[in-house]
C-alpha angles and dihedrals in degrees: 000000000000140000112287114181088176095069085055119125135156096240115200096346118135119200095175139278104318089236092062092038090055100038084054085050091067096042096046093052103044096036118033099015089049120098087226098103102230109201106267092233081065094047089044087053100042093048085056095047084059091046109266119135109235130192122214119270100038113177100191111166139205121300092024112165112199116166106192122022085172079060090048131108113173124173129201128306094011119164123207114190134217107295103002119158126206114184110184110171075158123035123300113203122187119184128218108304103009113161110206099181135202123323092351125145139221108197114192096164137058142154132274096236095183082059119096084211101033104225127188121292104190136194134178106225116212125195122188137220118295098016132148128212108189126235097281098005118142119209100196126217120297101023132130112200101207132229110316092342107157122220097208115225105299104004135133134224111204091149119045114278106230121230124283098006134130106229127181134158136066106293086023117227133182111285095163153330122281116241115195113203106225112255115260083236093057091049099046085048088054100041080059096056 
């Protein structure tokens, strides 16, 4: 049996009414994906008023691509670099102070390749708090990047990324622990107890 695209179809996926998935088109397009950089409190706004959750303090930068804002969970103090893509055909969750940087990718959808019609195989993708996706770096369906886990430049998460942990390669894998320095402020707070 061989490949046959022309046997594909979505099944019983359900991106959203036709009406919703078109008007977001537009947006999308003319507002996130554009070069003009709209201020981030009107692209907040306009990702809620198509159903994402979204945080306080959203930076969210030029050329960004996201499919789905019905699909969006963002928490606070989030950062989305230049040309990120987030294509959630499943649900996408960031937690508080999550950094995506530039040109990275969070895949939530693939193929079934064993498949002679090569229907969906789908995975929500979950990043917590604190952590960091590299500049073109991919995070593949069904993966959870743990507490303050860093994706290094170009690499690609298709396993979770454990808390805490360095990762790079394609496929990443664990190089070393991440140490974070404590902040001046928090010193100086603490020299004045």
């Amino acid at each position: 049996m061989a490949t046959n695209l022309a046997a594909f179809n979505t099944g019983n996926y359900y991106a959203g009414p036709k009406w919703k998935v078109l008007a977001w088109y537009f947006c999308n397009y003319y507002v996130l994906n554009s070069a003009f950089p709209w201020p981030y409190a009107m692209k907040s706004a306009l990702l809620r008023l198509f159903g994402a959750r979204v945080g306080k303090g959203l930076v969210i930068k030029t050329k960004v691509r996201i499919k789905y804002p019905w699909r969006l969970t963002i928490g606070d103090h989030c950062w989305l670099g230049e040309g990120v893509w987030i294509d959630n055909l499943a649900d996408v969750t960031l937690g508080d102070h999550v950094c995506i940087s530039q040109g990275a990718l969070l895949l939530t959808g693939n193929h079934d390749y064993k498949q002679p019609d090569f229907p969906y195989r789908l995975g929500s993708i979950h990043i917590e708090s604190g952590a960091w996706i590299g500049a073109m770096a991919v995070v593949c369906a069904g993966v959870t990047c743990g507490s303050h886990s860093v994706l290094t430049v170009g690499s690609m998460a298709s396993k979770d990324l454990q808390p805490w942990q360095i990762y790079s390669g394609n496929p990443a894998v664990a190089v070393r622990k991440r140490e974070m320095a404590t902040h001046p402020v928090t010193l100086l707070n603490m020299a004045a107890i």
